[in-house]
C-alpha positions as a LaTeX table, in Angstrom:
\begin{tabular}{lrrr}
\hline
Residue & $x$ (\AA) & $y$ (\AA) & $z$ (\AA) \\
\hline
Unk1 & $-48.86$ & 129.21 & $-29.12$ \\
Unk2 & $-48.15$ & 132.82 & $-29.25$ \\
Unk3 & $-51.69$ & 133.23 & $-29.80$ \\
Unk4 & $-52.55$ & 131.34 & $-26.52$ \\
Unk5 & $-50.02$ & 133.59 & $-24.49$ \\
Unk6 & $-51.12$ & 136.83 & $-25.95$ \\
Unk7 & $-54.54$ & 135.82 & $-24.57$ \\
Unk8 & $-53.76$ & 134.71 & $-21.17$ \\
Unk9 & $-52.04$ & 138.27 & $-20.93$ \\
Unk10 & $-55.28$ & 140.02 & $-21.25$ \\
Unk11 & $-57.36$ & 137.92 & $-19.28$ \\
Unk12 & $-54.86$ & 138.30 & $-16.10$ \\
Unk13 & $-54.85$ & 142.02 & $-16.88$ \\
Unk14 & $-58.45$ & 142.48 & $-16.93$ \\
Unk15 & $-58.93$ & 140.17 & $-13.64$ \\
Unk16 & $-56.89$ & 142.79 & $-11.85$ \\
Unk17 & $-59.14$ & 144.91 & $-10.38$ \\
Unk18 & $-59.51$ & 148.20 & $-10.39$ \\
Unk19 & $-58.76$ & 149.23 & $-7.17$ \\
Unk20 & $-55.34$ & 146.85 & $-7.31$ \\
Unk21 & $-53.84$ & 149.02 & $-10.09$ \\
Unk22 & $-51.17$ & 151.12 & $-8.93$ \\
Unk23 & $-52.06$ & 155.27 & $-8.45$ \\
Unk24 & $-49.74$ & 157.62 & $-9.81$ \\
Unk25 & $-51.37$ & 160.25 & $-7.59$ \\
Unk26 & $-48.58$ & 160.84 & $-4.36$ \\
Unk27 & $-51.01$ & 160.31 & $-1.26$ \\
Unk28 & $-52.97$ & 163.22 & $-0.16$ \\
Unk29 & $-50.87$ & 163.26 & 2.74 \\
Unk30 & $-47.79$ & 163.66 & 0.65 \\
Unk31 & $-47.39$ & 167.06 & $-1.53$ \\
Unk32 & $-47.08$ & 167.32 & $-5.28$ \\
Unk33 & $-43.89$ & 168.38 & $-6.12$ \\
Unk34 & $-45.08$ & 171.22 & $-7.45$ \\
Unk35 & $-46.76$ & 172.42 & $-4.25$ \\
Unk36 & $-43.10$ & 172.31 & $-2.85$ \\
Unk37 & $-41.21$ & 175.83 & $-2.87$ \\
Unk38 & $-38.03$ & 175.71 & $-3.96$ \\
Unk39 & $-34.95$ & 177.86 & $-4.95$ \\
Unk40 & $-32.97$ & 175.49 & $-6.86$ \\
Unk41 & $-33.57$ & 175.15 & $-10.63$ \\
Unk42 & $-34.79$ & 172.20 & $-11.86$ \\
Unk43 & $-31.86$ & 169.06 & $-11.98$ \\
Unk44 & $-32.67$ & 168.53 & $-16.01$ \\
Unk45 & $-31.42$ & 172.38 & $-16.21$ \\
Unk46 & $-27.42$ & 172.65 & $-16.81$ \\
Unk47 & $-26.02$ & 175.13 & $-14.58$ \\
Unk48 & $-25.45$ & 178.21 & $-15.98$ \\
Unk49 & $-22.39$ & 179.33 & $-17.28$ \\
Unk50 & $-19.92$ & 182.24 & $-16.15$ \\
Unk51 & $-17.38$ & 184.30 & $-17.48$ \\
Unk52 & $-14.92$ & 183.05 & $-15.84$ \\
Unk53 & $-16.15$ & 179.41 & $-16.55$ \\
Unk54 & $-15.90$ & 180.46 & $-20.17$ \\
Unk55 & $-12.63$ & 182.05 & $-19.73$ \\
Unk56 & $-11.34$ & 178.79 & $-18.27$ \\
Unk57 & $-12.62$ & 177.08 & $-22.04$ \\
Unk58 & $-10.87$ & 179.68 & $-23.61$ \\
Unk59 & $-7.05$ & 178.80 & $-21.70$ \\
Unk60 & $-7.74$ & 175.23 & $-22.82$ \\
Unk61 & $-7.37$ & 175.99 & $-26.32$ \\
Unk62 & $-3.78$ & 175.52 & $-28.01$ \\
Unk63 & $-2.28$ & 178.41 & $-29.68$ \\
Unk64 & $-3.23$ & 177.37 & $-33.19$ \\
Unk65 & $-6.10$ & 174.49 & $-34.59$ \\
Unk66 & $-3.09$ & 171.47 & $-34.68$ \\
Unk67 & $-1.44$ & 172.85 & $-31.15$ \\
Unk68 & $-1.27$ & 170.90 & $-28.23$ \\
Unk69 & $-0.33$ & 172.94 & $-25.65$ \\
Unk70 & $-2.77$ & 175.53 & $-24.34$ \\
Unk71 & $-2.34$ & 178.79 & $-24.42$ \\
Unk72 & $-3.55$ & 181.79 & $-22.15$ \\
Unk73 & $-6.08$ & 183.18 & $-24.91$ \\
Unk74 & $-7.86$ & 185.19 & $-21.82$ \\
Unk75 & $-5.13$ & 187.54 & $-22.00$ \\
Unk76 & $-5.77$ & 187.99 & $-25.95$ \\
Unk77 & $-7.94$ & 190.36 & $-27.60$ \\
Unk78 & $-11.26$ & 191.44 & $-25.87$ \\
Unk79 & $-11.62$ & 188.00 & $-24.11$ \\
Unk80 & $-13.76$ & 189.52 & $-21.40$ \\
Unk81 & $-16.19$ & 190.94 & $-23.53$ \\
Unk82 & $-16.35$ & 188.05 & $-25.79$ \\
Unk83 & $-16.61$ & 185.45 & $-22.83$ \\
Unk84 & $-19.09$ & 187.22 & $-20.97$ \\
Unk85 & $-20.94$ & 187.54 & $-24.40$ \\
Unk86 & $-20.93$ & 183.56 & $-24.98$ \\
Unk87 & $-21.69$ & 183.20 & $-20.82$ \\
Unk88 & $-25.17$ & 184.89 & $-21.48$ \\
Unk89 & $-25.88$ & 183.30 & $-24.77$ \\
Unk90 & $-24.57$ & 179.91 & $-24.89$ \\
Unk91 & $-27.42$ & 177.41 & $-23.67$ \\
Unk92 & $-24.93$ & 174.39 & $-22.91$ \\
Unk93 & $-21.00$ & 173.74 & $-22.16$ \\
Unk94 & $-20.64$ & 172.59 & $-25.84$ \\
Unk95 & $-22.69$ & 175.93 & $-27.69$ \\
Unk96 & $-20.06$ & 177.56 & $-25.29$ \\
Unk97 & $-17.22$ & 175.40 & $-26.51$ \\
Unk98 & $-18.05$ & 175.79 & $-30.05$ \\
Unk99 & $-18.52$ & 179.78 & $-29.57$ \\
Unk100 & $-14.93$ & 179.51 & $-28.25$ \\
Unk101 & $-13.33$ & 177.70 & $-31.00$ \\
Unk102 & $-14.95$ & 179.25 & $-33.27$ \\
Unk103 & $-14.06$ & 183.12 & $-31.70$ \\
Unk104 & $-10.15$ & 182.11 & $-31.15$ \\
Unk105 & $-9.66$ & 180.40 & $-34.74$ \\
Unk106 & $-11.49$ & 182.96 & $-36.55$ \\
Unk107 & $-10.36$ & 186.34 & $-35.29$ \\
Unk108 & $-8.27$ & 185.42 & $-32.09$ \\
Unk109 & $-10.91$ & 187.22 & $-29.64$ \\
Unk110 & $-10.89$ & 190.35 & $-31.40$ \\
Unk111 & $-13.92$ & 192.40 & $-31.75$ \\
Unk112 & $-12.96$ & 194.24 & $-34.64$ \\
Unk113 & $-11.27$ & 191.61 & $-36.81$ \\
Unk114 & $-11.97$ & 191.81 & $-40.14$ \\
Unk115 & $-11.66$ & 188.75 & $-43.35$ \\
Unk116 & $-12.90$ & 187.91 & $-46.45$ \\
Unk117 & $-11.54$ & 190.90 & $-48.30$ \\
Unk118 & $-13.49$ & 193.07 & $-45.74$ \\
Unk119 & $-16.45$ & 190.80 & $-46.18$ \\
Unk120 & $-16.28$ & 189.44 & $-42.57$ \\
Unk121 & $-16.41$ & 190.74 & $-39.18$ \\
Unk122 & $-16.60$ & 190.87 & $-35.92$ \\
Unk123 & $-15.06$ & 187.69 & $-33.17$ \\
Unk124 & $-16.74$ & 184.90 & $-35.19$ \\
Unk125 & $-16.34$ & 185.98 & $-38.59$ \\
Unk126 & $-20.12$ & 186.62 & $-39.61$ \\
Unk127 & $-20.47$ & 187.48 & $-43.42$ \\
Unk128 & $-21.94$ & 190.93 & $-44.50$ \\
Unk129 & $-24.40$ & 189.34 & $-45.92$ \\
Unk130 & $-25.86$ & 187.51 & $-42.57$ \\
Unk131 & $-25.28$ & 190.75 & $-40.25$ \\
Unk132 & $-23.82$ & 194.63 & $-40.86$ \\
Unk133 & $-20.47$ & 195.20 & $-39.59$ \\
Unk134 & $-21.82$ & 196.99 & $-36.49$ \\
Unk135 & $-23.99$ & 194.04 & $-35.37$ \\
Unk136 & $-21.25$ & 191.08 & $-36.14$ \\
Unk137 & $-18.88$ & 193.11 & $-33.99$ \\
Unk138 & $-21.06$ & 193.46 & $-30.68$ \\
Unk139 & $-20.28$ & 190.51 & $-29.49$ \\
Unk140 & $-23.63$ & 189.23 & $-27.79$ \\
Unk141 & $-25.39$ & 189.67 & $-31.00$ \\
Unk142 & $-22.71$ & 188.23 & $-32.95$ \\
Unk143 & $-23.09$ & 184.96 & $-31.23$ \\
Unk144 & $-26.73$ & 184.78 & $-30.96$ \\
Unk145 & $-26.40$ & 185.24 & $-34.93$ \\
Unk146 & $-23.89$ & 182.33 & $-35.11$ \\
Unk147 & $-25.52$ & 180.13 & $-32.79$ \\
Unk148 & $-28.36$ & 180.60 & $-35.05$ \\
Unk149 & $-25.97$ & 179.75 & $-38.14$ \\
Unk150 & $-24.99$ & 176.74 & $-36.26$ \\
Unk151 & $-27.75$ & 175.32 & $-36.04$ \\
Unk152 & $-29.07$ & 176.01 & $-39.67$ \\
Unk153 & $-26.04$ & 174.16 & $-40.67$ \\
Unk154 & $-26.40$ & 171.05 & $-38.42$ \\
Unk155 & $-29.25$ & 170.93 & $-40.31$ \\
Unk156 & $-28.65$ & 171.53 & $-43.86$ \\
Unk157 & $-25.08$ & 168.83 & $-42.91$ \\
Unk158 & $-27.59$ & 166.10 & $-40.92$ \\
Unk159 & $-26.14$ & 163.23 & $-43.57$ \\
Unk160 & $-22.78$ & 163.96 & $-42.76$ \\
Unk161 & $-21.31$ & 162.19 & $-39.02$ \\
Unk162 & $-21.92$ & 164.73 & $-36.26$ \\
Unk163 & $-18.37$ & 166.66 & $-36.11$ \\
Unk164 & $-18.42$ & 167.09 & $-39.84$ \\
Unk165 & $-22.31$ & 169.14 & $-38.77$ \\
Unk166 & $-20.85$ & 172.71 & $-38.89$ \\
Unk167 & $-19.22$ & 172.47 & $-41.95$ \\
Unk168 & $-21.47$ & 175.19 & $-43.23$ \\
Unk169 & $-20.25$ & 178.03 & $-40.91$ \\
Unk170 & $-16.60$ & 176.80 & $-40.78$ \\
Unk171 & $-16.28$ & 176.97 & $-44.86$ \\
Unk172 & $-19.66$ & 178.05 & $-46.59$ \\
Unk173 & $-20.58$ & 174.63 & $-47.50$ \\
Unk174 & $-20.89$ & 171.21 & $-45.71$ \\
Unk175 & $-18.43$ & 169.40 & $-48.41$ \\
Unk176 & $-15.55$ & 171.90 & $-48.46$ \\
Unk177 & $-15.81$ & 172.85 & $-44.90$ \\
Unk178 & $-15.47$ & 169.09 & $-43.09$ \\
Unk179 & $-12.28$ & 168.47 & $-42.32$ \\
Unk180 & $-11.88$ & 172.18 & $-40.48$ \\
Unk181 & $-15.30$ & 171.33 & $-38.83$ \\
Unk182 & $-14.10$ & 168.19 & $-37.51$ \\
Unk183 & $-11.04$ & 169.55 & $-36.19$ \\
Unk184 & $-12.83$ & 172.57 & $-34.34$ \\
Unk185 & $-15.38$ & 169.62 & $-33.36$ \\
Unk186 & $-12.16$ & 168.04 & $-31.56$ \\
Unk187 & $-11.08$ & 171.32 & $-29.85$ \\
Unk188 & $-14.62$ & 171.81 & $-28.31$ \\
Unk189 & $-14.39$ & 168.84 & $-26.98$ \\
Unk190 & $-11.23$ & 169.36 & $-25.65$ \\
Unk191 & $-12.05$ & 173.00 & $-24.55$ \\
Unk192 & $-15.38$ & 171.64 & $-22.71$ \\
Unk193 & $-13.96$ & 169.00 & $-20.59$ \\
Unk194 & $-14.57$ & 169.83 & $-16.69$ \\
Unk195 & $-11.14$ & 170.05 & $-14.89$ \\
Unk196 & $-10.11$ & 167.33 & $-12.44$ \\
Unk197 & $-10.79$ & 168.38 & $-9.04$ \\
Unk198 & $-7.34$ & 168.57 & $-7.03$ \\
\hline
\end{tabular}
């Protein structure tokens, strides 16, 4: 039977004729949208981000990884520099949000913070050993480097469930390093979210 209906399939299809198949050609009367001038960016484009839209992230945050209540981190630290750092980088809300998260819980928006027994530096913590001092401190380079980092470890973590993914750059490794990636996984989400209009 299936056989028989496979069969009467391709003899309707090749009765159609030609000319009765549909175009996907617009009529010549009708311009490609490509012909069409335009000053808006394509819809499958997000819209770019801003400082101040990054800012806005950054006031979402608690005051610590288990808060609740947000707290003004704008007014901390270099948060200017650092937001209009992740504004030009970031290529999406959530590299933005995770930039955020990261900057605040690793060196509260301070340029110059320095961990690891003076191994790390700079607003998102970068290892000597991935960028000098100088660079991990500037913070447009800084995040282009961790972005980069990021994404290495989503990579090298692809078995693990999707907030457990930057395990790598929260801890060095993506065992030891889940549970704080899953948390800072919860606060981008949390730091992303698009007000309510009023």
């Amino acid at each position: 039977m299936k056989h028989l209906v496979v069969l009467t399939a391709l003899a309707l299809t090749l009765a159609v004729p030609a000319a009765a198949a549909p175009s996907r050609e617009p009529p010549p009367s009708v311009p490609a949208a490509a012909d069409v001038p335009s000053d808006e960016p394509p819809s499958d484009l997000p819209a770019a981000l801003t400082t101040d839209d990054v800012l806005e992230m950054m006031d979402r945050a608690p005051a610590h990884e288990l808060g609740k209540t947000p707290y003004k981190w704008s007014r901390q630290g270099q948060a200017n520099r650092i937001a209009a750092a992740i504004a030009k980088v970031a290529q999406s809300r959530d590299e933005a949000g995770d930039l955020v998260v990261f900057d605040l819980f690793e060196s509260n928006n301070r340029l110059a913070a320095v961990g690891d027994h003076g191994q790390s530096h700079g607003p998102w913590q970068l290892s000597t050993k991935r960028a000098p001092p100088e660079v991990a401190r500037d913070p447009e380079k800084a995040a282009a480097i961790w972005l980069d980092l990021a994404a290495r470890s989503r990579k090298d973590c692809a078995k693990l469930p999707e907030d457990d993914r930057l395990a790598e750059v929260a801890s060095g490794s993506c065992q030891y390093g889940r549970v704080l990636a899953r948390r800072r996984a919860a606060l981008r989400r949390l730091v992303v979210a698009m007000p309510d209009p009023e």
